[in-house]
N, C-alpha and C positions, 0 to 999 in steps of 0.2 A: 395753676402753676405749683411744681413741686415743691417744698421746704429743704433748703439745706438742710444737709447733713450734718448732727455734731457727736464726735465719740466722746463721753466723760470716761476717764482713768482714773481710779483711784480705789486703795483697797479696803476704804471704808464704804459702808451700806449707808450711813445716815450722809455721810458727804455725795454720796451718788446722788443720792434722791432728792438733799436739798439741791443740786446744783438741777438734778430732771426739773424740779419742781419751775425752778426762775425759767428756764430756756424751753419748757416742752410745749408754750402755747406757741411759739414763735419758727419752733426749728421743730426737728426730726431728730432724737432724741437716741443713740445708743450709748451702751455703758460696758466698762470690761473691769474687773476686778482685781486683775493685777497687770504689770507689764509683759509677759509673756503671755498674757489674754486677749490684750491690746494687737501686738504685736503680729498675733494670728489674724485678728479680725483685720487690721491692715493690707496685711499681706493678700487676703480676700477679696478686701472690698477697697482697694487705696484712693480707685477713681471716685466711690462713692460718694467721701466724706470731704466739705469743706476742712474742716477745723478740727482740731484734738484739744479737750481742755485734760493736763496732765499733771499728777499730783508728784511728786520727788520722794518722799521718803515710801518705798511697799517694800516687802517680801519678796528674793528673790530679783527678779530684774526691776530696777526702779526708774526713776523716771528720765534718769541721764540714759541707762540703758537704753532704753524704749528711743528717748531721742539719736542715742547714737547709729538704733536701726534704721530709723527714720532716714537720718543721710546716709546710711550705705546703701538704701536701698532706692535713693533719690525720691522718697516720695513726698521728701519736702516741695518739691515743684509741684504740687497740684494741694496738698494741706498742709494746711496753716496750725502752728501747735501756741499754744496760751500757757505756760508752767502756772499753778492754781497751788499754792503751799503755807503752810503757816511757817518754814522754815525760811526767813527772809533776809538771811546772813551776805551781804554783800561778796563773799567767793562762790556761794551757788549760784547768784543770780547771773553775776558773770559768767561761768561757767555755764548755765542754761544757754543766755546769748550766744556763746562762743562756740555752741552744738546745733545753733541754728533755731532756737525758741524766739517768737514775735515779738511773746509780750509777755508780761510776770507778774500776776497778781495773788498780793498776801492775805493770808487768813489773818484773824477775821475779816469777814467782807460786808460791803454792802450790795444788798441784792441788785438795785436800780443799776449799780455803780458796773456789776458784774455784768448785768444784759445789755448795757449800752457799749462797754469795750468789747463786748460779745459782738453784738450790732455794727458798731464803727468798722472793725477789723477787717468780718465779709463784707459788708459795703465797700472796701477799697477793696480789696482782693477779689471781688466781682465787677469793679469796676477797672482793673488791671487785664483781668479775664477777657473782658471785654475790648478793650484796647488791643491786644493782643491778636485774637480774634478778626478786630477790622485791618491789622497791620498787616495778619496772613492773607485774609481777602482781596486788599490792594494789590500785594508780593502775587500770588495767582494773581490777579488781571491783569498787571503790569505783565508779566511772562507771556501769556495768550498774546496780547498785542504785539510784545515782540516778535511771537513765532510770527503772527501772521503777518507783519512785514519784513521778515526773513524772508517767509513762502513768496510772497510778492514778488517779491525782489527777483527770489531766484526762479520763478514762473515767469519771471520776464528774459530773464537770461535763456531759460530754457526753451521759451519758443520764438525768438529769434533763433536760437542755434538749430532748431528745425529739429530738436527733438524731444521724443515724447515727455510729457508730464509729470508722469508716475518715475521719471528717473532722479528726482532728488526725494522721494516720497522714501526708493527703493534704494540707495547710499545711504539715507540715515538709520532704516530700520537694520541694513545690513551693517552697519557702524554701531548701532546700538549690541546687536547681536552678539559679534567678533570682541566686544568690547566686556560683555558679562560674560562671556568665555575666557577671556584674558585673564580677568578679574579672580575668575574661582580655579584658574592655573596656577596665577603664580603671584605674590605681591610686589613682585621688582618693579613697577614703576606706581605703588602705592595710592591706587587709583580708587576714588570711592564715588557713590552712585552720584551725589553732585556732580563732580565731575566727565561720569559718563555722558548726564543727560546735556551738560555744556558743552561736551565733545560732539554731542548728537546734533544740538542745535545750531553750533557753527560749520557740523559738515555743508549744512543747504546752500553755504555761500562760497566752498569749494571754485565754484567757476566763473565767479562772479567779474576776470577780467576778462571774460567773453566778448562782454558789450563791447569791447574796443577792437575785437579784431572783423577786419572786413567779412561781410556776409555770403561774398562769394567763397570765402577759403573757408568758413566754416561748414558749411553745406555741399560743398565741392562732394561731385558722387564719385569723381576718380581718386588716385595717388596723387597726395602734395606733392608739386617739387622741396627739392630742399631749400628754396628761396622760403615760398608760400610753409614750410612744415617750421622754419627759424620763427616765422610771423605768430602760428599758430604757439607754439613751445612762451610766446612772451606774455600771454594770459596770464600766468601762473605768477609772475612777476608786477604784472597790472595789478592785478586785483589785491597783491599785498601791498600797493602802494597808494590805491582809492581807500583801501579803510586807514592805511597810517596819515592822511591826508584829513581824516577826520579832525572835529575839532578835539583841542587838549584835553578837555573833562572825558570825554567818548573815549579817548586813546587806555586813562586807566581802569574800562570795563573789562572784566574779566571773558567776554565774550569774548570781543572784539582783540583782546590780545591771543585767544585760541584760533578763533576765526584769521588772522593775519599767516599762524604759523600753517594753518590747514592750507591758504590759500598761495602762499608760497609755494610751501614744500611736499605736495600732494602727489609732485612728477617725479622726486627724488626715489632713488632704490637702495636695495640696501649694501650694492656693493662698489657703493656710489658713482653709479652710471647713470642717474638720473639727474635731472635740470632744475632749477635753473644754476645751484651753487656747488652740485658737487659733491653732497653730502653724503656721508659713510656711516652706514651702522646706528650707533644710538645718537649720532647728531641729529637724526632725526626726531624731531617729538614725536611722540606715539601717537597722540591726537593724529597729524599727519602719514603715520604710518597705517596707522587703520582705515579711513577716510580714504589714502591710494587705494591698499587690496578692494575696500569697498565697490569705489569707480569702477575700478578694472570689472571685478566679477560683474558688475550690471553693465558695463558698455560690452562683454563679450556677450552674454547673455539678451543682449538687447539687439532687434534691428536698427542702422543706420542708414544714412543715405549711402554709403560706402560699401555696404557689408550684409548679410543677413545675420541672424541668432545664430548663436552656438548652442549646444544644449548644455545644461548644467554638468552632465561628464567631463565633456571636450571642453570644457572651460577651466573645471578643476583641474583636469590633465597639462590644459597649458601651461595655467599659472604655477605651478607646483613644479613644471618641468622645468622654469624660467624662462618660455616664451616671452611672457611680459616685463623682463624684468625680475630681478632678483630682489624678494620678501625677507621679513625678518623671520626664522624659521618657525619661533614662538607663535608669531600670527598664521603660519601657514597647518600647523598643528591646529591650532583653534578655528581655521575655515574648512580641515576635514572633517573635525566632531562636530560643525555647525552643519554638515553638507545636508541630512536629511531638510532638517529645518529650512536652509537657504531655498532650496525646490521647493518646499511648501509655500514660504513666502513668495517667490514669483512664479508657481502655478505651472513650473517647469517640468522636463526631465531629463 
């Protein structure tokens, strides 16, 4: 196993060495001679080093300096700094703390005294590391498991409705897509990659008030009437009202409040001629606006029991002409520069 890393600052020779001398059977030992020596080698190597032992009075940039690059340059998140001075004046020491230093130890020292606050310090800070570490491993598994009973979920929904599998596979990477196109357009709905990938994982549940409409109307290979097309249109309504039925704790997940809006408002358009409330323009969540264009492009693109494939032309052609429905225009600019990509992803043309 490797040795932590420790930098000693300071712009004395015989203080460098005594301090190499306590810490070098124990650690991995560099040394920089003044603050802007420091500084460099930071800037280098920031992931390398646990710890900075740093003196306060050098030449040039000192040891406040040196810490005030420290947090500009956030690399106090990964080392640890120790102030090491025989200046022990109760406003530096303050001021050290108040720049984000650990811990403050006075000259003269004692050796033992030095390599065990040395010791203690990375021992928590590797044992924090660690914690950290298992907290993000759980954060990933807990995720995994929810996609996978997302997918569940909505591969049950999907082959009841008698169609194909790869169509919530094919909404979300198209959701994903439309959505990092958004993103590097324009910042008016202040969307960051969190959020994308939350938008992504609650598209799968998009049609999740399926299961409650009867199997004859959904599979029907002819035209609904407009009895059986009312029946059909109330999905959208269902399924936002299975997840708000959840229990209370479940209702303030941040999923589940995306997923509600998606699963509502996914039929609405944008010059509000779409169901189930009517909605105009930016009453739409975007989440829900993207997640529609989405649907659309893969139900045109896709055979049903109803219909054959379109090809990705006469699909772009329709949607764009308002065939389907009238888009926010923002999204409909970001599914022409997506077009090549979109055919690549489903192997069309």
């Amino acid at each position: 196993m490797s040795k932590q890393k420790v930098l000693i600052v300071d712009d004395s020779e015989m203080n460098r060495a005594l301090l190499t001398d306590i810490l070098e059977g124990s650690y991995d030992v560099a040394e920089a001679e003044d603050g802007a020596q420091a500084i460099e080698v930071l800037s280098q190597n920031d992931e390398d080093f646990w710890l900075v032992l740093l003196d306060i009075i050098m030449p040039g940039i000192d040891g406040f300096g040196v810490l005030e690059s420290i947090r500009e340059h956030q690399w106090s998140n990964r080392v640890v700094v120790m102030m090491i001075s025989s200046d022990g004046s109760p406003e530096n020491i303050n001021r050290a703390y108040s720049l984000g230093a650990f811990d403050y130890i006075s000259r003269p020292f004692d050796a033992m005294i030095v390599h065990r606050r040395v010791e203690n310090t990375l021992m928590l800070f590797a044992r924090q590391d660690d914690l950290e570490r298992r907290v993000k491993e759980q954060v990933v598994e807990q995720q995994k498991n929810n996609d996978l009973m997302i997918s569940i979920l909505s591969h049950i929904v999907e082959f009841r409705n008698g169609e194909s599998g790869p169509h919530i596979q094919h909404v979300k990477g198209i959701t994903e897509l439309l959505l990092q196109h958004l993103l590097a357009m324009t910042d008016q709905y202040q969307l960051t990659e969190d959020d994308i990938q939350l938008i992504v994982t609650a598209s799968a549940l998009h049609d999740i008030g399926k299961v409650a409409i009867p199997e004859e109307i959904l599979n029907k290979p002819g035209r609904l009437t407009d009895e059986e097309f009312a029946i059909m249109k109330s999905h959208s309504a269902i399924g936002s009202q299975m997840l708000l039925d959840l229990p209370e704790e479940q209702l303030a997940s941040p999923l589940i409040s995306v997923a509600n809006a998606i699963c509502r408002w996914h039929h609405e358009r944008y010059d509000g001629r779409g169901y189930p409330d009517g909605l105009v323009g930016e009453e739409i969540p975007i989440c829900a606006q993207v997640v529609s264009l989405a649907d659309v492009y893969d139900a045109l693109t896709s055979e049903r029991s109803y219909k054959k494939a379109f090809s990705h032309e006469k699909a772009l052609s329709m949607i764009i002409e308002g065939q389907c429905g009238t888009f926010n225009p923002l999204l409909l600019q970001c599914l022409t520069e997506a077009s090549d990509e979109l055919a690549a992803m489903k192997g069309i043309g």
